[in-house]
N, C-alpha and C positions, 0 to 999 in steps of 0.2 A: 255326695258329689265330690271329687277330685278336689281338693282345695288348691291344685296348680290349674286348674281351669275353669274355675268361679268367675261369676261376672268381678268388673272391676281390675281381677288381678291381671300386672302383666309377665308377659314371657320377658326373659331374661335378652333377647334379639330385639324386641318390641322396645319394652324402658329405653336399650340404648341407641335404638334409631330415633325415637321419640326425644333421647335428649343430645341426641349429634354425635355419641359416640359412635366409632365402628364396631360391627356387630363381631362374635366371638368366633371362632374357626368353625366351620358346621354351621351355622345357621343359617336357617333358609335367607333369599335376599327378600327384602322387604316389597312388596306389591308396589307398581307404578314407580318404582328408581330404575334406572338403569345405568350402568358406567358410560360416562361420557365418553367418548371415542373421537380419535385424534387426526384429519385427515393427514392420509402421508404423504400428499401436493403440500399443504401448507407450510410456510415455514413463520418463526418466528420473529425473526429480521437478527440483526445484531445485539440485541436482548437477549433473545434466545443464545444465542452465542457465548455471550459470555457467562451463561446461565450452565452453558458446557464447557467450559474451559478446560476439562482433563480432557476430554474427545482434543479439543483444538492442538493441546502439550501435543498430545498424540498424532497427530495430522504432521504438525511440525518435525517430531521428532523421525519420522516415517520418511520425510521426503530429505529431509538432510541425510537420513541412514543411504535412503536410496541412492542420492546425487553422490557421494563420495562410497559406497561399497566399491570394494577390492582396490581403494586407493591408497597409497604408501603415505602421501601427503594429508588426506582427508581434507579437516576445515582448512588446513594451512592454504588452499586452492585459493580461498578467497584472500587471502596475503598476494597471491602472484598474480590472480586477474588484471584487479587495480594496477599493480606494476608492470605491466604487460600494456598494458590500455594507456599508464603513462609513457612509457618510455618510447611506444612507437608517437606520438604526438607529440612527445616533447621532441623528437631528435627529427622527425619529418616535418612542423609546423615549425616548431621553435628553433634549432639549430641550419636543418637545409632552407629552409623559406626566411629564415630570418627574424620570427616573430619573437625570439628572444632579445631581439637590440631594439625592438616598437616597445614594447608591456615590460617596465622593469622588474624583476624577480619573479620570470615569467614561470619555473616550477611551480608556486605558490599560487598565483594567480589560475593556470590550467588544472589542478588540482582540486582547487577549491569548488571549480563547479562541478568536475566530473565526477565528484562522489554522489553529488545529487543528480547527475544524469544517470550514472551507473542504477542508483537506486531508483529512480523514474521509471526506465528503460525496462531490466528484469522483474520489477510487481507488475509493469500491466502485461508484459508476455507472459509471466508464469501464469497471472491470475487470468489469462486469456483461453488457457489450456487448461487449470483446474477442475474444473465439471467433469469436462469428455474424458482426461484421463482417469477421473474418478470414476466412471459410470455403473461397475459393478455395487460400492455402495449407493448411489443415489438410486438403482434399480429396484436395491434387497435390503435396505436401511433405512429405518425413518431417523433422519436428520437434518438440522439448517443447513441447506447448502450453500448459505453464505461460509459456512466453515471453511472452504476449498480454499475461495479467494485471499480470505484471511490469515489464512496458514499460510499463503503464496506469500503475504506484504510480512507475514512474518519472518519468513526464511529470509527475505533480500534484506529485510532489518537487520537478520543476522550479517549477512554478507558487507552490510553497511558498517557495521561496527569495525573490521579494521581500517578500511580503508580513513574513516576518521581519526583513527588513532596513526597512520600514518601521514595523514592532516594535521596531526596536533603539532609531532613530536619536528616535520616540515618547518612547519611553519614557526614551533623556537626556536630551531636551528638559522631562520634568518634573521630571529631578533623579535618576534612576535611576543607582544603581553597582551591577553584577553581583556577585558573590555566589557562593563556590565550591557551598556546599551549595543555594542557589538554582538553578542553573544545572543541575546532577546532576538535579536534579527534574523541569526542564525537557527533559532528557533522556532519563529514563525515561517521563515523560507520552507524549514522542513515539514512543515506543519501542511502550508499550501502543498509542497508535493509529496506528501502520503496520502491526502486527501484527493489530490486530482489524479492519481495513480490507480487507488484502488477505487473509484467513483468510475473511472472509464476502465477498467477493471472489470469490476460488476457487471457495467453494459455489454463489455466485450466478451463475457464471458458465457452471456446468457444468451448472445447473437451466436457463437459459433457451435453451439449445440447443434441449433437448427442449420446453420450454415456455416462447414468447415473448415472455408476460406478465408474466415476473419484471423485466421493464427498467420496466414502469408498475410495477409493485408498490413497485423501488427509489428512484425517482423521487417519487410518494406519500411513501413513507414519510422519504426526505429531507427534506420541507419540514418536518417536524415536531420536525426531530432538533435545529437550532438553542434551541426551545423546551422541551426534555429537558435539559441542561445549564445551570450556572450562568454565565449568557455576558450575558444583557439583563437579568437579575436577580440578586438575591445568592441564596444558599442560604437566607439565614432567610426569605425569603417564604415556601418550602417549607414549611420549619420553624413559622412561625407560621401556616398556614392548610392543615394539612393532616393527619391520623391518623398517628401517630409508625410504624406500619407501612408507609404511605407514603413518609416519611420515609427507611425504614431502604433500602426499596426504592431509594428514589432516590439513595440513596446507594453500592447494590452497582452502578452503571452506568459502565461503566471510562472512559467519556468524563466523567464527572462528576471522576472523579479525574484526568485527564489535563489537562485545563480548569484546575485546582483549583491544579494541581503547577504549570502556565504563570503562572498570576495570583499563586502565591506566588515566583516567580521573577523578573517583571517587575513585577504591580502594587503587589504588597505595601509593596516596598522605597521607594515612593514615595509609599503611606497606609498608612506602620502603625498597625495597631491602629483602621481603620476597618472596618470590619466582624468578626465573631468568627470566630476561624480553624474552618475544615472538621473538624470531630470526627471522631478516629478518621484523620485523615487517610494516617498511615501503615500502619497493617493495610489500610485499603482501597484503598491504591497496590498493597501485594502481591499481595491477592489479585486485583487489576483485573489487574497480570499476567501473573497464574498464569491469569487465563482468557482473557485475550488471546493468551498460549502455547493454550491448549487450544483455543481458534476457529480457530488458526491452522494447527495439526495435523489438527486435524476437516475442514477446507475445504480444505488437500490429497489426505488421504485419500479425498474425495469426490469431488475433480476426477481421481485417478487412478483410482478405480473406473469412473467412467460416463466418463472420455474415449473407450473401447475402442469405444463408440459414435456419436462423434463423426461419422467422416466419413459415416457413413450416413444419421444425423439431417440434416448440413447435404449 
């Protein structure tokens, strides 16, 4: 008898499926394994995500190439947005209306929030559009399609970064020195709106697949949202012209406090005690959130339920 196939001996494929190794090139597959196979509806959530982080670089790096090709300025674009978005508000709000002699050191003060609305604004339009413009890979690629949205909060990060840094360098020019519990504020502010961003992000992103009117809806409803927050105005306008239930309302709005926490971090410190501090300001830091955690949870769980749908829709 063959001494390589005597009872007892094993094959060299057998030993090492027998002991968990992988089997050698050529050998048969072992009886009753089969490769587990991966549906390509599924996804991973944002686990998976960062499980891809060279895909994400690359998503990133793809739509910034995209947005500035054949531009002379490139990233410099995002320097002049921001300036552009100030100086028409500062010189029609602040200089013709007058809101420069109400709010002292009113550059700082309109500044301060509109970096956080700039970057509120563009993550959830981008990340509203991400999917459908993507739709060749999500048709012919298995991948998390949370990637899209992802790479959308990341690109406006990017865009976020100078406009802060023309916040900073602002804001020492009036006399500002940073402030540890200042800055924590300013931290959390942002924190609540990346999270409520890319949370209604997610939802909006998985609603316009199937219906591709939610990009006008988000678009619409942006232009209003500057005028939602205490950004071109103080809070007591509110306060002095409007039913203290509106009021109360206006004040459970997690961009109100994320605005609030920015302007106590940078404007404050350079008019105090011009204007009367945001009541309540810190219950309504937490609870802003505590709901910006729960929009953010809501708006994955949504994109993971109806992505299963995805490549059929597009």
């Amino acid at each position: 008898m063959d001494p390589t196939t005597r009872p007892g001996a094993d094959t060299g494929a057998e030993a090492r499926a027998d002991a968990g190794a992988a089997p050698v090139a050529g050998a048969a597959p072992v009886a009753g394994r089969v490769p587990k196979l991966r549906d390509p509806a599924s996804g991973g959530g944002f686990a998976e995500v960062m499980r891809r982080r060279y895909l994400l670089r690359l998503l990133v790096r793809r739509e910034l190439k995209a947005r500035y090709k054949g531009s002379l300025l490139g990233l410099g674009w995002s320097y002049v947005r921001p300036a552009v978005y100030f100086a028409v508000y500062f010189f029609v709000v602040g200089v013709f209306m007058g809101m420069d002699r109400v709010i002292k050191d009113f550059p700082v003060y309109l500044f301060s929030g509109m970096v956080l609305v700039n970057l509120f604004t563009e993550t959830l339009q981008s990340a509203t559009r991400s999917v459908l413009h993507n739709a060749p890979l999500v048709r012919k690629v298995y991948l998390p399609r949370e990637l899209f949205p992802t790479a959308s909060l990341l690109v406006s990060l990017v865009h976020f970064l100078p406009g802060m840094a023309i916040l900073v360098i602002g804001s020492v020019s009036y006399g500002w020195r940073p402030s540890l519990s200042g800055l924590a504020g300013a931290a959390v502010g942002l924190t609540i709106v990346v999270l409520f961003a890319i949370g209604l992000g997610l939802l909006c992103a998985a609603i316009n697949v199937f219906f591709h009117d939610m990009e006008q809806v988000v678009d619409i409803t942006m232009i209003v949202v500057a005028w939602t927050v205490p950004m071109i105005y103080p809070w007591t306008h509110v306060r002095d012209h409007a039913p203290l239930w509106l009021l109360q309302v206006y004040l459970t709005n997690p961009l109100v406090s994320a605005v609030s926490l920015f302007q106590r971090a940078f404007w404050e410190p350079v008019a105090p005690g011009a204007l009367p501090p945001v009541p309540a300001l810190g219950a309504h830091t937490v609870a802003s959130l505590g709901f910006a955690v729960a929009v953010f949870l809501s708006g994955q769980w949504a994109f993971a339920t109806l992505q299963k749908r995805f490549a059929q829709e597009l």
